[in-house]
C-alpha positions in Angstrom: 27.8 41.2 0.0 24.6 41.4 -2.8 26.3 38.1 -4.2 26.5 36.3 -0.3 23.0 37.0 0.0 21.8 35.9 -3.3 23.3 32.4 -2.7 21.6 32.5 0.8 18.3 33.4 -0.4 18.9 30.7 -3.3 20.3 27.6 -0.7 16.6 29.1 1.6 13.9 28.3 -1.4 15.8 24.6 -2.6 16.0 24.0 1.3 12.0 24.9 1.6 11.4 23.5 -1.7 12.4 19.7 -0.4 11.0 20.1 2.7 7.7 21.1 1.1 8.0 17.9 -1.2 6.4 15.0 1.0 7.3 12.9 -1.7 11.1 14.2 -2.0 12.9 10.8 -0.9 11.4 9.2 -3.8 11.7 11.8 -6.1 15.2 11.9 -5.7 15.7 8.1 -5.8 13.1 7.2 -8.5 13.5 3.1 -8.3 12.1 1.5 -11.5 11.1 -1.9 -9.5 9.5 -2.6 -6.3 10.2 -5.9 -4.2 7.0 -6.4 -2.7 7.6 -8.6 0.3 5.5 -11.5 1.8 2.7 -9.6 4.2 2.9 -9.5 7.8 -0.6 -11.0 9.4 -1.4 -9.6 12.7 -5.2 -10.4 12.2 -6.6 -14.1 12.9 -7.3 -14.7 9.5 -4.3 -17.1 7.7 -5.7 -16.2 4.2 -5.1 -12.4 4.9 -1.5 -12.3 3.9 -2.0 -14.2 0.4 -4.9 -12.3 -0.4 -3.4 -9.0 0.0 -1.0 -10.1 -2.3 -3.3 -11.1 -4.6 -4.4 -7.4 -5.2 -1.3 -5.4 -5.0 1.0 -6.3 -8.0 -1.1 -5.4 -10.9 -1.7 -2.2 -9.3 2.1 -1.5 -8.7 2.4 -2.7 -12.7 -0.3 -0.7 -13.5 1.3 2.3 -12.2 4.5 1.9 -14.4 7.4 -0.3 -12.1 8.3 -3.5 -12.3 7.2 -6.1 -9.4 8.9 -8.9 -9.0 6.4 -12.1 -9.2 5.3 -12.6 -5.5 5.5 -16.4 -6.4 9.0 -16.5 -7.5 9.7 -14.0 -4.8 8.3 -16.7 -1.8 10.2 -19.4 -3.3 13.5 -17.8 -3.5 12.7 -16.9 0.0 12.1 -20.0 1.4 15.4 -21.4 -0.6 17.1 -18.8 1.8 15.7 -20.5 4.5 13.2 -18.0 5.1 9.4 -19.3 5.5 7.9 -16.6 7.7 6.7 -13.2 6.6 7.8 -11.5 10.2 11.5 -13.0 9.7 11.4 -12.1 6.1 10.9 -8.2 7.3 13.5 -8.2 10.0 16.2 -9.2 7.2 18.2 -6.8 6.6 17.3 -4.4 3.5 20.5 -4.3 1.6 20.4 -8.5 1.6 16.9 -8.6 0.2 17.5 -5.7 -2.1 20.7 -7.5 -3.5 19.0 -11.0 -3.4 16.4 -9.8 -6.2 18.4 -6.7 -7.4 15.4 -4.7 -6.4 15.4 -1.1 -6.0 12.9 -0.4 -3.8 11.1 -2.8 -1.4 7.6 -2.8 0.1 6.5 -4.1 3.4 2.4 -4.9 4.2 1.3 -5.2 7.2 -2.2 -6.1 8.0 -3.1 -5.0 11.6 -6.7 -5.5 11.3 -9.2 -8.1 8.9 -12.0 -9.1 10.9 -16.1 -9.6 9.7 -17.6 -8.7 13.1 -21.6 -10.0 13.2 -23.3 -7.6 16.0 -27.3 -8.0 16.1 -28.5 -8.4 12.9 -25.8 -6.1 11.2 -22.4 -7.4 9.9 -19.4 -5.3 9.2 -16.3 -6.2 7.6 -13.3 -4.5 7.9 -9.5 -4.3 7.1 -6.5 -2.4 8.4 -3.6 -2.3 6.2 -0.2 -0.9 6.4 2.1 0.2 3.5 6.0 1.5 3.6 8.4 1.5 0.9 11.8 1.7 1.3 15.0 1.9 -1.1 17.7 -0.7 -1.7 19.5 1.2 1.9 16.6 1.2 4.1 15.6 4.8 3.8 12.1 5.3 4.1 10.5 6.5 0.0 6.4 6.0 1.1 4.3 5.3 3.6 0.5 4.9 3.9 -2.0 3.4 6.2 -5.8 2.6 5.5 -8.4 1.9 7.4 -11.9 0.8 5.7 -15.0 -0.5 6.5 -18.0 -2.1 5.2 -21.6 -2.7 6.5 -24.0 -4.3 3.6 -26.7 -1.9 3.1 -30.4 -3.5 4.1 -32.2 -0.6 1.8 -35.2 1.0 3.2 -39.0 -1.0 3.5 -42.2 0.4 5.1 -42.4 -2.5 7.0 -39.7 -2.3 9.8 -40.6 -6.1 10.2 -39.3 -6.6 6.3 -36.4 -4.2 7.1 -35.0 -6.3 9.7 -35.3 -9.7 7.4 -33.4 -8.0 4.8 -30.9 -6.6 7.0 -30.4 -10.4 8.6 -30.0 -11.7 5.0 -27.5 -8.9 4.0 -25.5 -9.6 7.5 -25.9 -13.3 7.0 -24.3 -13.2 3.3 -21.3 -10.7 4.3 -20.7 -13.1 7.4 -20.4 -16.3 5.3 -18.9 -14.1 2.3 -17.0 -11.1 3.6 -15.7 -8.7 1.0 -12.6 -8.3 2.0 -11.3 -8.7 -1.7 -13.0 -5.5 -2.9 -12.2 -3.7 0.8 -8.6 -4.0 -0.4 -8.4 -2.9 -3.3 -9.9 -0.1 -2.4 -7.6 0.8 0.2 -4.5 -0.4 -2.1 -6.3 2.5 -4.7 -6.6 4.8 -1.7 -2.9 4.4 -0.3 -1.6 4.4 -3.9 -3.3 6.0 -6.0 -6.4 8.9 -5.0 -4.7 9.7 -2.0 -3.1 13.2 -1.6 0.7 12.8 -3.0 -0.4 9.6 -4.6 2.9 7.2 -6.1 4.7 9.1 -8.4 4.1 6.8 -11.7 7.4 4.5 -12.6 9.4 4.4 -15.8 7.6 2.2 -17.8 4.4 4.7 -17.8 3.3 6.6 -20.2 3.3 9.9 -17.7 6.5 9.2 -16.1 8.3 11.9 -18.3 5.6 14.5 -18.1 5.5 14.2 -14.4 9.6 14.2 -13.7 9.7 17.5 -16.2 6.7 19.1 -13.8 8.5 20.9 -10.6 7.3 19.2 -7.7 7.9 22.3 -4.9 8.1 25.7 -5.4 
């Protein structure tokens, strides 16, 4: 009877233990390169998609997995006879997973990237969604960010200066927004300083330390 409950107690805490592990999907499936797929543009902006993809790979690198050129990756696509990013993510995920021999894949979708110019103050802002999946579909990661950005005018005694400066600042972010540095940052916030960040892959130099760490107790 001792022994019965011993093993009950024992299957309660592993039980506990992966359901306290957000992360426990991708711990358990650890995928050594990510598939990142072309971005889905729900914003009005046609450059949103590329630019995204500008940002992301070096940071997925960076973070010890292997990322399939984003290039190669649309060409290869488009020799399947797939041009648009929205058909692209309805495939299914074993076909795409097999295609590049990838193990895990990652959808972007951008719901917002807009520079809206209210007044005499400009604010520039991008909505981004992130989910990975492995080579079966099953959901490893997911992260959404939202972030804005409103040049700052700096302070003047003369509120008639202030307001001149604040029209140059919104003039410059309309005809320049940063939307470049807006996503990194929220590709460094989903990935990287948010709580239960991206484990780090196999080719970096934690990977070991951090798979010999217990991740629930």
């Amino acid at each position: 009877m001792t022994l019965i409950l011993c093993t009950i107690a024992f299957a309660g805490c592993a039980n506990n233990s992966v359901k306290d592990d957000p992360l426990a999907s991708f711990h358990a499936s650890k995928p050594a390169s990510i598939l990142v797929l072309p971005v889905v543009n729900k914003s009005v902006d046609v450059m949103a998609g590329s630019s995204v993809l500008t940002t992301l790979p070096q940071l997925l690198g960076e973070r010890g997995y292997y990322v399939f050129p984003v290039h190669t990756v649309k060409t290869l696509l488009e020799m399947e006879g797939l041009y648009e990013a929205q058909r692209v993510h309805e495939q299914p995920v074993e076909t795409l997973a097999s295609l590049f021999g990838a193990d895990a894949i990652l959808y972007v979708t951008v719901h917002s990237w807009t520079s809206k110019y209210v007044l005499i103050q400009t604010t520039t802002e991008v909505d981004l969604e992130y989910i990975i999946t492995n080579r079966v579909g099953e959901p490893l990661y997911q992260r959404r960010q939202k972030l804005r950005y409103t040049p700052d005018s700096g302070q003047s005694n003369s509120l008639l200066d202030q307001l001149i400066v604040s029209a140059i600042s919104a003039a410059v972010e309309r005809a320049d927004p940063q939307y470049i540095p807006l996503t990194r940052e929220a590709n460094a916030r989903a990935f990287i300083t948010t709580s239960n960040p991206l484990p780090p892959g196999p080719y970096s130099l934690s990977y070991e330390k951090y798979y010999a760490t217990p991740k629930a107790d």
